[in-house]
matplotlib code that plots the C-alpha trace (Angstrom):
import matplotlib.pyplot as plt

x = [147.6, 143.8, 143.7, 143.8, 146.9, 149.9, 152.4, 153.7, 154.2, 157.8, 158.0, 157.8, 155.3, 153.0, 151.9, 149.9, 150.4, 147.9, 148.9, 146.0, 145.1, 142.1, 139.2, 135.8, 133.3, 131.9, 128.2, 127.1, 124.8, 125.6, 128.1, 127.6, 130.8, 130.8, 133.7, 135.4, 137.3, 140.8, 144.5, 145.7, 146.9, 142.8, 143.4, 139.8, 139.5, 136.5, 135.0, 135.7, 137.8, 135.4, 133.2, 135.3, 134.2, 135.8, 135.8, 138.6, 141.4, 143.7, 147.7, 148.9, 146.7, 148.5, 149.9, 147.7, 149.7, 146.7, 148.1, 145.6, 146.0, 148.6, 145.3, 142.4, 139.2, 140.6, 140.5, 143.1, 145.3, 145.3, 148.2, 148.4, 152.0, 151.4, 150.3, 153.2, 155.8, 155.6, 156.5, 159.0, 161.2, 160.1, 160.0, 160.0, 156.5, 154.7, 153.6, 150.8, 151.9, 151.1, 148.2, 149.0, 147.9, 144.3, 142.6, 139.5, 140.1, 143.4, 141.9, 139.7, 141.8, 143.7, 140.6, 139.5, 143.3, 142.3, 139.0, 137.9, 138.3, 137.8, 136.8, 132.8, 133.7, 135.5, 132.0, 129.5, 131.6, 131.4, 128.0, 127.1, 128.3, 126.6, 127.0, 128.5, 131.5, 131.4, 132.1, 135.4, 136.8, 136.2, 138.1, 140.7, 141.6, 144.7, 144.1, 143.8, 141.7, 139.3, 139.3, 138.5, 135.5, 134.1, 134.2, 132.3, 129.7, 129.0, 128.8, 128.2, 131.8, 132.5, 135.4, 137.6, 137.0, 139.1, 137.1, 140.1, 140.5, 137.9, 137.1, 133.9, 130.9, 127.9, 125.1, 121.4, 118.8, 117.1, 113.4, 114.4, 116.3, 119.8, 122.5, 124.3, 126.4, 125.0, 126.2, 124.4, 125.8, 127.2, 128.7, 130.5, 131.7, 132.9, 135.0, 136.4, 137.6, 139.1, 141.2, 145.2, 145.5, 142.5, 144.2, 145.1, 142.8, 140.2, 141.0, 140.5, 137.8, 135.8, 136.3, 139.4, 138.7, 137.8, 134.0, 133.6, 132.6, 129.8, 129.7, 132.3, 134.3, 137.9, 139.2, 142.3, 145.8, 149.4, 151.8, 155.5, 157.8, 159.1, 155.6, 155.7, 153.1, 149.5, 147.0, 143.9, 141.3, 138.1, 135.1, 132.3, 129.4, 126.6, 129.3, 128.5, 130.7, 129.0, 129.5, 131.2, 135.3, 137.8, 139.0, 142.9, 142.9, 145.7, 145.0, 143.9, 147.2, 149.6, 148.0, 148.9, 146.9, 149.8, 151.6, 154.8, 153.8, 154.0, 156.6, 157.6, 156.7, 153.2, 153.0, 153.8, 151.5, 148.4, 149.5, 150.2, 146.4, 145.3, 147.4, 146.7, 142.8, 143.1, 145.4, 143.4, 140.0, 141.6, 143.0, 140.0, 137.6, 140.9, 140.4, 144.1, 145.1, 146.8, 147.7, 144.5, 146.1, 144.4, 147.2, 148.6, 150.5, 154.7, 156.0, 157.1, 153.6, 152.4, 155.0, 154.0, 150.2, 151.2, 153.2, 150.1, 147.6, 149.9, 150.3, 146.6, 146.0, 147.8, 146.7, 145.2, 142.3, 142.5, 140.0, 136.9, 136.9, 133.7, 135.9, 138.8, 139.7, 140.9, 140.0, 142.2, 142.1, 142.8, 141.6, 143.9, 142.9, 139.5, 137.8, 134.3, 133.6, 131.6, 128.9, 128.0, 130.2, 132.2, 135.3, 136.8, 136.4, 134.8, 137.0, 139.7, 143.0, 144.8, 143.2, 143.2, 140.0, 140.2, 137.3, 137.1, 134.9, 133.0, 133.6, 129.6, 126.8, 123.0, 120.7, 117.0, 116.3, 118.6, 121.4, 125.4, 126.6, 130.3, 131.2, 133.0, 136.3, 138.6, 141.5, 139.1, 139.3, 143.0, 142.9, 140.5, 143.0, 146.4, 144.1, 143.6, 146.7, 148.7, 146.2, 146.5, 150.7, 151.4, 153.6, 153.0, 151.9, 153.5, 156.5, 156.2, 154.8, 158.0, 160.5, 158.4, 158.8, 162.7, 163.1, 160.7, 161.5, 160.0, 156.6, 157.3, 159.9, 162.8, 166.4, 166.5, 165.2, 164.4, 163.1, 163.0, 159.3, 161.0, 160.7, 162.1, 162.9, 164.6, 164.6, 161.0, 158.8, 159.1, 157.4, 157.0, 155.1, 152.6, 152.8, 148.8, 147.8, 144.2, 144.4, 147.3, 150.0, 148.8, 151.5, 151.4, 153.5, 153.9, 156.1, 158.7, 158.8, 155.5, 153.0, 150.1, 148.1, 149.3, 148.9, 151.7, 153.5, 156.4, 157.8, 160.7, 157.8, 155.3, 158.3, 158.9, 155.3, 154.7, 157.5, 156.9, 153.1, 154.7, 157.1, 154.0, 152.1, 154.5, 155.6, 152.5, 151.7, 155.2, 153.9, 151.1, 148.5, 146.3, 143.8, 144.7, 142.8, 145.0, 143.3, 145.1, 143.9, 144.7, 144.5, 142.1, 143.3, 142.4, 143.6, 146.0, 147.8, 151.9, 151.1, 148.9, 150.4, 149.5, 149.3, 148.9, 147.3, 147.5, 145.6, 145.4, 142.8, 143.8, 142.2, 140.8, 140.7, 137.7, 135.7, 134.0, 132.6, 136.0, 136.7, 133.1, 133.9, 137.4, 139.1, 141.9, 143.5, 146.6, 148.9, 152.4, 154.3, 154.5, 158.6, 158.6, 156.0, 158.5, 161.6, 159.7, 159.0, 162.8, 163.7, 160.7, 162.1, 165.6, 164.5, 162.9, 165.2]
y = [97.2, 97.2, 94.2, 95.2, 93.9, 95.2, 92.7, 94.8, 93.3, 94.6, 92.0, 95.5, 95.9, 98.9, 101.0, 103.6, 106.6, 109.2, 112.1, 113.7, 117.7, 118.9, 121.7, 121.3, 123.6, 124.3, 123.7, 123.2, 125.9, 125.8, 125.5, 122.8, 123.6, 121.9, 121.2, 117.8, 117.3, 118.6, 118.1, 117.2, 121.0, 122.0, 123.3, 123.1, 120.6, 121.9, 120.7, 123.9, 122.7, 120.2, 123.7, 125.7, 129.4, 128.8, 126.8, 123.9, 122.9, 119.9, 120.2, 117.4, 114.3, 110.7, 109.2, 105.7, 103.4, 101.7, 97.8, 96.2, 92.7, 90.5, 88.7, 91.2, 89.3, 89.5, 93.6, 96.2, 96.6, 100.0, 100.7, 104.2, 105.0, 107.4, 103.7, 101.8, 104.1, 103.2, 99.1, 100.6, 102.4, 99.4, 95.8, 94.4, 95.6, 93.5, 91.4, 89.9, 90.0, 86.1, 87.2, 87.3, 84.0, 83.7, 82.1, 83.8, 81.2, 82.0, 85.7, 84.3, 82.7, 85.8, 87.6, 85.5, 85.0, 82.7, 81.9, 78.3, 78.0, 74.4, 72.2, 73.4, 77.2, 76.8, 75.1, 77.8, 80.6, 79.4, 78.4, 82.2, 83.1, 84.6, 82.7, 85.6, 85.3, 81.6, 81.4, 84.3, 82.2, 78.8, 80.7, 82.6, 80.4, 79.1, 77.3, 73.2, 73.3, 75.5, 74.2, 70.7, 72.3, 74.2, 71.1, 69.4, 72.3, 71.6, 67.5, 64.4, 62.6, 59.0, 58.2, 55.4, 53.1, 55.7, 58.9, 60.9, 59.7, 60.5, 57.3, 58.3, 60.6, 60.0, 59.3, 59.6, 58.4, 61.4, 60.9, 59.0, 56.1, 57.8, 57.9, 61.5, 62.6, 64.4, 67.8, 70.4, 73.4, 72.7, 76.2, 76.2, 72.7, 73.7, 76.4, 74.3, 71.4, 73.8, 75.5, 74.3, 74.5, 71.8, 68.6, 65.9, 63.1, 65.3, 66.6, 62.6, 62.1, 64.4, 65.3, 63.0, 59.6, 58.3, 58.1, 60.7, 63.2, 60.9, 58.3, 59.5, 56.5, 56.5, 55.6, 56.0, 56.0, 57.4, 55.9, 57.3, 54.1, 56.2, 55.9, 59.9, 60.8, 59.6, 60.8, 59.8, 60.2, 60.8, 60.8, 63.8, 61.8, 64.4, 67.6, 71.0, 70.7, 68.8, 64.4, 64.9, 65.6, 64.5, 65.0, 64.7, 65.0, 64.3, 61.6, 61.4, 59.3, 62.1, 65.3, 68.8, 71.9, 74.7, 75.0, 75.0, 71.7, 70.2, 68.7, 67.8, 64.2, 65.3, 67.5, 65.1, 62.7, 65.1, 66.2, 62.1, 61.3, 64.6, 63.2, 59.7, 60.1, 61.9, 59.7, 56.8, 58.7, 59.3, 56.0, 54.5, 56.7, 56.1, 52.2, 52.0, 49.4, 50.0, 48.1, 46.5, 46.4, 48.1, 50.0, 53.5, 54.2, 54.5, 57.3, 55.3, 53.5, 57.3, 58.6, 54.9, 56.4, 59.6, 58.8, 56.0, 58.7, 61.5, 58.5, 57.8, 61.8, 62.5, 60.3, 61.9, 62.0, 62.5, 60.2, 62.2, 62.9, 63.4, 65.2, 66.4, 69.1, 69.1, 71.0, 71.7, 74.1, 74.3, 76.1, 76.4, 78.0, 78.4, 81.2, 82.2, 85.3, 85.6, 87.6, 84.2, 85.0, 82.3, 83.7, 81.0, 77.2, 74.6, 71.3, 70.4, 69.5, 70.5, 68.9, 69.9, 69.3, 67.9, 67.3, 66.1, 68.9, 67.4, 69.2, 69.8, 70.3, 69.1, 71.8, 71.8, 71.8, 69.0, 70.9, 70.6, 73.8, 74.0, 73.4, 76.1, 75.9, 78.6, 77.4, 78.8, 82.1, 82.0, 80.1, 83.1, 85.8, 84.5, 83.6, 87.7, 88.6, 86.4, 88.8, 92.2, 92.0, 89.3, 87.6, 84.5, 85.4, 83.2, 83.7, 87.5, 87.6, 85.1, 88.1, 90.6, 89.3, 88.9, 92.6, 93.9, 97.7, 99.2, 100.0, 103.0, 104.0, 104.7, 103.1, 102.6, 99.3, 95.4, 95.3, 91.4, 89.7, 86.5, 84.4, 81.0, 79.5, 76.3, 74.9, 74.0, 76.3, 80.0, 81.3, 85.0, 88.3, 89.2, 93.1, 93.2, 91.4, 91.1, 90.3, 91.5, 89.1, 87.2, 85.2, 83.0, 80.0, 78.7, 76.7, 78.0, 75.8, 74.6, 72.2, 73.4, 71.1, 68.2, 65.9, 67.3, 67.6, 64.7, 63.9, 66.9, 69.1, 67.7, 67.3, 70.8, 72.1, 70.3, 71.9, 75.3, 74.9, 74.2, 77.2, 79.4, 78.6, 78.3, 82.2, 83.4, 81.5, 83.1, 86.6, 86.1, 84.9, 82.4, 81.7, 81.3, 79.8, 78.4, 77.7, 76.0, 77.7, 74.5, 74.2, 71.5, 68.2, 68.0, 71.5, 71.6, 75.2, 75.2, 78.5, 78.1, 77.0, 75.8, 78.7, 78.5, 81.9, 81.9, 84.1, 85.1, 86.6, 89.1, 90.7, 94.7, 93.7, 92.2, 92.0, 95.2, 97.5, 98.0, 94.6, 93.6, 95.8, 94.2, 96.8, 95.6, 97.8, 97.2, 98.8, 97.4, 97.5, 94.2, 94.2, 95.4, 92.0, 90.0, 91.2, 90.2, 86.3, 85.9, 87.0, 84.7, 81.6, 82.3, 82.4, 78.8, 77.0]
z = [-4.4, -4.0, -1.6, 2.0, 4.2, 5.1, 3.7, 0.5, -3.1, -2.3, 1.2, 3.7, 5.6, 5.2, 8.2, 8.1, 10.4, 11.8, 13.3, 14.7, 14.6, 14.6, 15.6, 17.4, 17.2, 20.9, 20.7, 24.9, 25.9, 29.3, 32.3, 35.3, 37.7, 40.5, 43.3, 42.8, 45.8, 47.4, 47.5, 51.0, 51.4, 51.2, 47.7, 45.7, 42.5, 40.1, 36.5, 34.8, 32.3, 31.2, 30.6, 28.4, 27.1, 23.4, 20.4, 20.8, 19.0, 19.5, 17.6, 18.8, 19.9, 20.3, 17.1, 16.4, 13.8, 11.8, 10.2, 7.9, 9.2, 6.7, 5.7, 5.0, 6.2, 9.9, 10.1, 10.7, 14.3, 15.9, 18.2, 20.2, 20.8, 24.1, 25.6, 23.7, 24.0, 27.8, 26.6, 24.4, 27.4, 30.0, 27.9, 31.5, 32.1, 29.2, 31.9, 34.1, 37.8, 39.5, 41.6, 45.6, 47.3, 48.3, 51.4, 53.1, 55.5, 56.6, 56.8, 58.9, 61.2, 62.0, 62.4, 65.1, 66.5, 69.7, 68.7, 67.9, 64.3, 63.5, 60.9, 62.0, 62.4, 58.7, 56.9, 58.5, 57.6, 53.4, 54.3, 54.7, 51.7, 49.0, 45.8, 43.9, 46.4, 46.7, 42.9, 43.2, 45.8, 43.9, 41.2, 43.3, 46.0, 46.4, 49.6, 49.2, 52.7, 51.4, 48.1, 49.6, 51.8, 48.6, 47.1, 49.1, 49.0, 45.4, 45.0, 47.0, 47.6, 48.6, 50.4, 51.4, 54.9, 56.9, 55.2, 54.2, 50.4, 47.9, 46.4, 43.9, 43.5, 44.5, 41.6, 41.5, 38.6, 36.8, 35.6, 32.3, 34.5, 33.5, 35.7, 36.8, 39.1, 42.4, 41.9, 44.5, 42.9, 39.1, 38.6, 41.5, 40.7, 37.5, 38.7, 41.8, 39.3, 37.3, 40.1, 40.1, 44.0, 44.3, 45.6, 42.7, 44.3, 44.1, 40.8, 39.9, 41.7, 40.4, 36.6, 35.5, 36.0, 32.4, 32.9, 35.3, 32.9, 30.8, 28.3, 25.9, 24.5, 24.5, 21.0, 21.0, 23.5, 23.5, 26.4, 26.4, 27.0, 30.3, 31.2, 32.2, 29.3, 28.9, 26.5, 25.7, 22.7, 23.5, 20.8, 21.4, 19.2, 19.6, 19.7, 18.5, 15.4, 12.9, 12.3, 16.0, 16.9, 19.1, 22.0, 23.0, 26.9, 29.7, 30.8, 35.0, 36.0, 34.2, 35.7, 33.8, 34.3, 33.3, 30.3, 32.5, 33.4, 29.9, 28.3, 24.3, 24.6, 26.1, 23.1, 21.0, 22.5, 22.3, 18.3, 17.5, 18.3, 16.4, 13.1, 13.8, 14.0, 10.5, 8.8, 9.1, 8.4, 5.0, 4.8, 5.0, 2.8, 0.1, 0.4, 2.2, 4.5, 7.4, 10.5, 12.3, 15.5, 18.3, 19.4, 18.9, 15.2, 16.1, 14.2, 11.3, 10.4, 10.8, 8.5, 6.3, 6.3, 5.0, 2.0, 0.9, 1.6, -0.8, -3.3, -3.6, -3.8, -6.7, -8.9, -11.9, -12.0, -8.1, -5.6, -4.1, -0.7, 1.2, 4.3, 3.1, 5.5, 8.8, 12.1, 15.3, 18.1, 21.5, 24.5, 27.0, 30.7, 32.1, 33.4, 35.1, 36.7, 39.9, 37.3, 35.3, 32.3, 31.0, 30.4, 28.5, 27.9, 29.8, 30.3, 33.1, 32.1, 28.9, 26.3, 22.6, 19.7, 16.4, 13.3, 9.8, 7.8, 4.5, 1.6, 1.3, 3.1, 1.9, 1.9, 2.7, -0.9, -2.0, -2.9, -2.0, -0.8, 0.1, 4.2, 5.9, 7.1, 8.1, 6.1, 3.0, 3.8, 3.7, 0.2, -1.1, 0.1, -1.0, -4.6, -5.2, -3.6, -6.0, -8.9, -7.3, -6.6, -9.1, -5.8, -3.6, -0.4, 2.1, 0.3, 0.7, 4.1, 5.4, 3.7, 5.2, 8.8, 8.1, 6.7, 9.2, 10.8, 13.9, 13.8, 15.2, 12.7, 15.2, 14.8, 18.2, 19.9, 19.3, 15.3, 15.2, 15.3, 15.0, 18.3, 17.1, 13.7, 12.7, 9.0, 9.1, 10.9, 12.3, 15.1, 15.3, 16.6, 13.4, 12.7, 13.0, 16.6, 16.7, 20.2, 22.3, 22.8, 19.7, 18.0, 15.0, 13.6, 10.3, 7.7, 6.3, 3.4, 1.2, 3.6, 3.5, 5.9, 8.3, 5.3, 3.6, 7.0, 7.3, 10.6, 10.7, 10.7, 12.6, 15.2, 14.6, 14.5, 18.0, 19.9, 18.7, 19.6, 23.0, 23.0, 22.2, 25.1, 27.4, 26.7, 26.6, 30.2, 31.6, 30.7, 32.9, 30.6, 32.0, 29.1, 25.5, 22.4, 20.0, 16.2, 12.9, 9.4, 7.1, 3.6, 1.9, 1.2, -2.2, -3.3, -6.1, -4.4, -3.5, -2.0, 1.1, 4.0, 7.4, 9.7, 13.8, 15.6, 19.5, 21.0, 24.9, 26.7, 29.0, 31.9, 31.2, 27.4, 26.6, 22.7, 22.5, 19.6, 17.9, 17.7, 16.8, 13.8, 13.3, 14.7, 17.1, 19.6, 20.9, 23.3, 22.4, 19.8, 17.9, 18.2, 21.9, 22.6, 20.5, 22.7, 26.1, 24.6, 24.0, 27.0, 28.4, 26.0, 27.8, 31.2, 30.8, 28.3]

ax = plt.figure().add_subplot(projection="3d")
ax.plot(x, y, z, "-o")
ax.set_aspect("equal")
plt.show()
C-alpha cells in the first residue's frame, strides 16, 4: 500500500523496526583533554574518550520503532526502546509526581523564626521581588495567604464594609471613555486567577463573575435540577476564528478548575450547549421551527431537532448549507512560565469552544474557495485509503486496535490499547501518539459528526470525554488540548467518523524540530501507556 499509515489493509498494524549498526569515519584533527572532575576516592575524570585515536564503529545502538501515524497527514511516531523498555518493567512510573507544596512565605517564616513577620513584613518581602520570580510563585504557590497578597499586587480590589470579602474590582476609563478593569500587573494577574489554591471569592471576584471578563453576552444556560451544575454560553463576537464561536464556561456559582472536580452532568451540561448552539444554527438556515422559548432544549426537543434537521438533509436534491461543518476543542489547564512563554491557554475555569465553519470563503478576487476544517483532512485520507487497500478505514482501523500486538513484539506484557468501550464509542491508546500520553476516542458504529449523533451516543461520547481527561489529569498531567475532527454535514460518506484526539502537554517535552517536521518522539510504548490509564480508571471509579 502506497498510502502512508500504519493501519494494514489486513487490520494489523505495521511497525517498522530499526536496528541500528553502523561506521564513522574519524575526521577531528586534533585532541582537547582536559580533567573533568573526581570521584569522592580522588580518582581523575578526563574527556579522552570523547577524543578517540580510531575510526568508530557502533554494533548495536538502541532499537527506535518508527509508526506512520494511522492517518498520514499527521507524521510518523518514533519510540526508542532503551527509554521504553524502562515503562515496560515499571508501568507504575508513567507518571507526573503532584509537585511538593509551595509557600515562600512559610519559608520565610521559619527563616526569621521569632522575628516579626506580619501582615507588613509579608507585603515588603513580595514587594522585593523580581518579576521573573513574582510570576513562578503566582504559578507555583499553593499558599491562599500569599495568593491573596499577590493578588492584590496585580489589581485594585473592593471589599465589603468590614474589608475582609472581595466585593468588586476597581475600574478606570481609558482614553476612548471605555471602561476596564484596574489591573497594575496583567501577567501576573493572569497567572494568579488561574492558580487552584487562590481562594474561591477571589476566584469570583476577579475573572468569574459573568461580566468580569468584558462584554461577552451570555446566550445561552444549562441548570441541573439538583442545582449542582451550571453552565453558561458565552458568544466571542470579534474572536479569532472567523463569523465568531462559543464559549461553554462553568459558570462562577459552580466553581471547577480540575478535571477531578468534574462530574457527568457538568459534562453533559458543557457538550448540551455545544449540540444545542448547532442544532438550532442548522435549524434555522433549513427553515425549521423549533421551540421559541428562551430556555435551554431538554434532551428530547434536542433529540426532536436532530431527526428534523436529518429529515430536511436528505432530501434529494439536498438543501445548501452556507456552514455546514462544525468546530469543537477544548483547552484544559493553563500554564505560563516565569520566561513570558504561554505555555498553554488563556481562560480560568474549565470551559470548552465551539464554531460553525462556512463551506466557502470569498476571495479578494470574487471567488469561493473552500473553508478549512480539520475534519477534511480526514475525509481526503480515508478517500485514497479506501483506493490504495480497496477497505474502509474506520472499519479497519477499529479491527486493528482489537487485534493489536505489542509494539515491541514480545509475548510478554499488557497488548490491549483499549481503555474503555461500550456499544457506542471506544476509547483507546493510538499505536502512533503524536504527543505522549495522547489518546483518541471514536464511534464504533457509523456517525460521522454530532449531527448524526443520537442521544445513546452523545451520552456516550460525553462520558468518555470525561474519562479521558480525568486519566490523563491522574497521571500528573496538568494541561491538555482536546480537538474533534468531524465530518461535514452535507457529505454523502458512511465511512468517516467522528474522531476525539487528547493531547497533554508535558513538562521536558516541548515542540521542537522533530515534531516541526512531524516527527513524534515518544518514550513509552503505546500498550504500556494504555495499561497505566486502566489502572488510573480503577483507582477513581
Amino acid at each position: 500500500m502506497g498510502l502512508r499509515s500504519c493501519v494494514g489493509k489486513n487490520s494489523q498494524f505495521i511497525v517498522g523496526v530499526h536496528k541500528p549498526a553502523f561506521k564513522v569515519k574519524n575526521m577531528r584533527e586534533h585532541a582537547y583533554f582536559e580533567t573533568l572532575g573526581q570521584l569522592e576516592d580522588g580518582t581523575r575524570i578526563d574527556n579522552c574518550v570523547n577524543f578517540p585515536e580510531e575510526d568508530l564503529y557502533e554494533p548495536h545502538a538502541d532499537i527506535i520503532y518508527e509508526i506512520a501515524n494511522p492517518f498520514a497527514f499527521r507524521g510518523t511516531t518514533y519510540i526508542n526502546s532503551a527509554w521504553a523498555d524502562i515503562k515496560a518493567a515499571h508501568p507504575e512510573a508513567i507518571r507526573i509526581l503532584e509537585p511538593e507544596p509551595c509557600s515562600l512565605i512559610k519559608n520565610f517564616e521559619q527563616f526569621c523564626k521569632n522575628k516579626n513577620t506580619g501582615t507588613k513584613e509579608k507585603k515588603d518581602l513580595l514587594d522585593i521581588l523580581p518579576h521573573p520570580l513574582l510570576i513562578a510563585l503566582a504559578q507555583s504557590s499553593s499558599d491562599p495567604e500569599e495568593l491573596i497578597l499577590l493578588a492584590k499586587k496585580s489589581c485594585k480590589i473592593l471589599f465589603d464594609s468590614k474589608g475582609r470579602t472581595p466585593a468588586g474590582i476597581g475600574y478606570k476609563k481609558t482614553k476612548n471613555n471605555s471602561l476596564t478593569p484596574d489591573i497594575y500587573d496583567h501577567e501576573l494577574f493572569e497567572v494568579l486567577v488561574n492558580n487552584i489554591y487562590l481562594p474561591d471569592d477571589y476566584k469570583n471576584t476577579l475573572v468569574l463573575k459573568p461580566g468580569v471578563q468584558g462584554n461577552n453576552e451570555i446566550t445561552g444556560e444549562y441548570l441541573s435540577q439538583n442545582g449542582n451544575t451550571h453552565v453558561f454560553e458565552y458568544l466571542r463576537r470579534n474572536s479569532y476564528i472567523p463569523w465568531g464561536h462559543f464559549a461553554s464556561n462553568m459558570a462562577n456559582d459552580t466553581i471547577r478548575y480540575k478535571a477531578c472536580d468534574l462530574c457527568l452532568e457538568d459534562m453533559t451540561g458543557i457538550r448540551h450547549l455545544y449540540y444545542q448552539r448547532v442544532f438550532i444554527r442548522l435549524a434555522q438556515s433549513l427553515d425549521i421551527r423549533f421551540s421559541e422559548k428562551r430556555k435551554c432544549l431538554t434532551q428530547n426537543e434536542l433529540e426532536d431537532l436532530r431527526n428534523k434537521i436529518q429529515t430536511k438533509l436528505k432530501q434529494s436534491p439536498g438543501p445548501l448549507l452556507d456552514f455546514d461543518s462544525s468546530l469543537w476543542g477544548w483547552n484544559f489547564g493553563f500554564g505560563y512560565a516565569q520566561s513570558g512563554h504561554r505555555l498553554h491557554a488563556s481562560h480560568q475555569m474549565i470551559h470548552q469552544q465551539n464554531a460553525m465553519v462556512p463551506k466557502y470563503v470569498q476571495t479578494n478576487s470574487d471567488q469561493k474557495i473552500p473553508s478549512f476544517a480539520s475534519g477534511d483532512l480526514i475525509h481526503d485520507f480515508i478517500e485514497q485509503y479506501r483506493k490504495d487497500s480497496g477497505n474502509p478505514f474506520f472499519e479497519t482501523y477499529l479491527s486493528a486496535i482489537k487485534n493489536n500486538t505489542r509494539t515491541d513484539g514480545k509475548a510478554m506484557g499488557e497488548s490491549s490499547l483499549i481503555l474503555m468501550e461500550d456499544d457506542h464509542t471506544i476509547l483507546f491508546v493510538p499505536k502512533a501518539q503524536i504527543s505522549e500520553w495522547e489518546l483518541q476516542l471514536m464511534p464504533k458504529t457509523t456517525c460521522g459528526n454530532i449531527l448524526e449523533a443520537n442521544t445513546q451516543m452523545r451520552s456516550s461520547l460525553d462520558k468518555a470525554i470525561l474519562t479521558a481527561v480525568k486519566v490523563i489529569e491522574s497521571l500528573g498531567a496538568k494541561m491538555v488540548t482536546t480537538i474533534e475532527f468531524s465530518k461535514r454535514f452535507d457529505s454523502k460518506s458512511s465511512d468517516q467518523r467522528l474522531l476525539y484526539s487528547f493531547l497533554p502537554k508535558l513538562p521536558h517535552a516541548p515542540d521542537t524540530f522533530s515534531e516541526a517536521q512531524l516527527r513524534w518522539i515518544s518514550g513509552c510504548y503505546p500498550e504500556d501507556f494504555a495499561h497505566a490509564c486502566r489502572m488510573a480508571i480503577k483507582n477513581f471509579k
